[in-house]
C-alpha positions, 0 to 999 in steps of 0.5 A, a space after each residue: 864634285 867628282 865627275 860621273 864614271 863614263 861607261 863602255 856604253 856611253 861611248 857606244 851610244 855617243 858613237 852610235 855604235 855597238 858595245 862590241 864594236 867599241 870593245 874591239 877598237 880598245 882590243 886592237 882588233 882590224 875587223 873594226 871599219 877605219 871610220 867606225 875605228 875613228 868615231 869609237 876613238 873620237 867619241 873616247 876622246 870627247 867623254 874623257 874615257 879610261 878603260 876599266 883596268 878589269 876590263 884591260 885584263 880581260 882584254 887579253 883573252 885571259 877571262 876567268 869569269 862566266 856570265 849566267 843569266 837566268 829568268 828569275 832571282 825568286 825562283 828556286 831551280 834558278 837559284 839551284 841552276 846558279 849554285 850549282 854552276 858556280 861550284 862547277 865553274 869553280 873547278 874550272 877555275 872560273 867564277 860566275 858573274 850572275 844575273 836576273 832578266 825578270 823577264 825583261 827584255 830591256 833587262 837583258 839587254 843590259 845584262 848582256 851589255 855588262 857581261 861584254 862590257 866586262 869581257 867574261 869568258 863566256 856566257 850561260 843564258 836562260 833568255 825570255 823569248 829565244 835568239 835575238 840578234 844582241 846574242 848572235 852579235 856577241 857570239 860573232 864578236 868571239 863570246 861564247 854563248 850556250 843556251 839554257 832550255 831552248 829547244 829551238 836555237 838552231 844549229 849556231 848556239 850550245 843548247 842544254 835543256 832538260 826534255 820538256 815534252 817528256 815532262 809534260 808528258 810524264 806528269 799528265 800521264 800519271 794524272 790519267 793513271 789515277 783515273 783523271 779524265 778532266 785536265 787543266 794546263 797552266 802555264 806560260 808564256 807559251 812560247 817558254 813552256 810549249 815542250 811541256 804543254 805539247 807533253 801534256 796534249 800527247 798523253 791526253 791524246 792517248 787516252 779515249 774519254 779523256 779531255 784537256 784545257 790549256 791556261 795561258 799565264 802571264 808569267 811562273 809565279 805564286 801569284 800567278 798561281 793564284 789567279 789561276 786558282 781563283 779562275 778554278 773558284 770561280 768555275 761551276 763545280 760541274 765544269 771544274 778540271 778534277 786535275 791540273 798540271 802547273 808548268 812549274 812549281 811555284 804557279 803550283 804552290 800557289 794555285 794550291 793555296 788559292 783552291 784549298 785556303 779560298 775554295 776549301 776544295 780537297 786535294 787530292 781528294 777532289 783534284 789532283 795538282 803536279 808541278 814542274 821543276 821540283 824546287 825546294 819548297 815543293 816537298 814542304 807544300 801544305 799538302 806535298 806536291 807531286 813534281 817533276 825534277 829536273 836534274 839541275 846540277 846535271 844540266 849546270 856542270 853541263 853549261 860550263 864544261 860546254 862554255 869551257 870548251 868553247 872558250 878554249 876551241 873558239 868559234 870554229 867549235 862544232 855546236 852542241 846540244 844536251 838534252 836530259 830527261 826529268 823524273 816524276 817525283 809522286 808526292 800526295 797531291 795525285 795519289 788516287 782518293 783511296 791513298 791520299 786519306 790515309 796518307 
């Protein structure tokens, strides 16, 4: 029987010490501690360790490969947001190795051991809940990291995002337009769609007469959506929102199922739902879903020409931050009563 394959990480564990660090006694680095240097090489010895000869290539700072790593494999931006970095990573003369945390911190942990495990040029990554010190480990052992959609990251990462308050902002402003004056906010967790929820508050703040509720949810699912509208239902219809702004697409698709196919309330007619993010199915939706867009590809070719960059200047790079402004995309779930019964 052959024996197991023995991992990077299986000798950082037998160490008891970094993936990192491990990766810079195979590279001949001198920032390594001679006694962390020796158990790395012990712990080499006592597992049987061989090097991956991927690994070895990469060793020399010849990295072709990017590491994306995004919230979800399910959701439709995040696949957009893959596609279209790998066809600008191609143009580069890079390719992608791509990876889903499902909103799992141990996942992307994992994840990001892989991406160093496998010496990746740079990395592109969505995280659950902002830095942590496993990222500004790997950015301090010489891997580039640019962030996606992080408005706080300080000034020692690459941020690209798109202006999640303006978001919030346009879309709630566009409800009050049609006259609604009742909104509920669904969304979350918080900390992942606070730009847009502080949007949405702003607007409603500018409107006398005009009140809102926010709905925290656990995460941006169709079935999360639809525990959103079921909670609706489950409202006295005196007390019921007459809108709602989900903070993303597939909670609004599935909110909009609950309410109209459980509920058999009308919409627009009675309440009027916008979504976020404007992903493919969001035009399809059983009745069209208004949204806001997010220029997507914009924001892709954005992250690998920064991580690009980055590889090439080294941590010595002054730290960038692009900011793109979305777009409300008016479809038939908020046109005012008078619209909506023709449409």
């Amino acid at each position: 029987m052959s024996r197991a394959r023995v991992h990077i990480r299986d000798v950082a564990r037998a160490a008891g010490v970094s993936v990192g660090t491990v990766s810079n006694v195979l590279n001949g680095r001198t920032s390594v501690k001679p006694e962390l240097a020796a158990r790395v090489r012990a712990a080499m010895r006592d597992l049987d360790y061989v090097p991956n000869s991927h690994a070895r290539q990469l060793s020399s700072g010849a990295s072709r490969t990017l590491g994306l790593l995004v919230l979800s494999n399910y959701d439709s931006f995040f696949n957009t947001l893959a596609e279209a970095s790998e066809d600008a990573a191609e143009k580069a003369g890079y390719s992608v190795l791509l990876g889903a945390s499902s909103q799992r911190a141990a996942r992307e942990t994992r994840y990001l051991d892989l991406f160093e495990e496998q010496r990746v040029g740079g990395i592109m990554l969505a995280p659950i809940d902002g830095v942590t010190p496993r990222m500004r480990a790997i950015r301090a052992n010489g891997t580039p990291i640019v962030l996606l959609g992080v408005p706080d990251a300080g000034d020692d990462f690459s941020v690209v995002q798109s202006d999640a308050e303006h978001g919030g902002y346009i879309a709630v402003r566009h409800l009050l337009d049609q006259g609604r004056r009742d909104i509920l906010v669904a969304g979350g967790p918080i900390h992942q769609v606070r730009g847009r929820v502080d949007g949405a508050a702003r607007a409603v703040a500018e409107s006398p007469g005009a009140r809102m509720e926010y709905l925290s949810t656990i995460t941006l699912t169709i079935d999360e959506g639809r525990r959103v509208g079921a909670r609706v239902l489950s409202t006295p219809p005196d007390r019921r929102p007459d809108a709602i702004f989900a903070a993303n697409d597939l909670l609004a698709i599935g909110l909009m199922h609950e309410i109209t196919t459980a509920g058999g309330i009308r919409v627009p007619e009675e309440l009027s739902l916008i979504g976020h993010d404007d992903i493919e199915f969001a035009a399809t939706a059983q009745v069209p879903l208004t949204t806001v867009r997010q220029p997507v590809e914009r924001m892709a070719e954005a992250a690998v020409e920064l991580t690009v960059a980055e590889i090439a200047a080294g941590p010595e790079r002054e730290q960038v931050r692009r900011v793109y402004s979305p777009e409300l995309i008016v479809r038939h779930t908020s046109l005012p009563t008078s619209l909506a019964a023709h449409r």
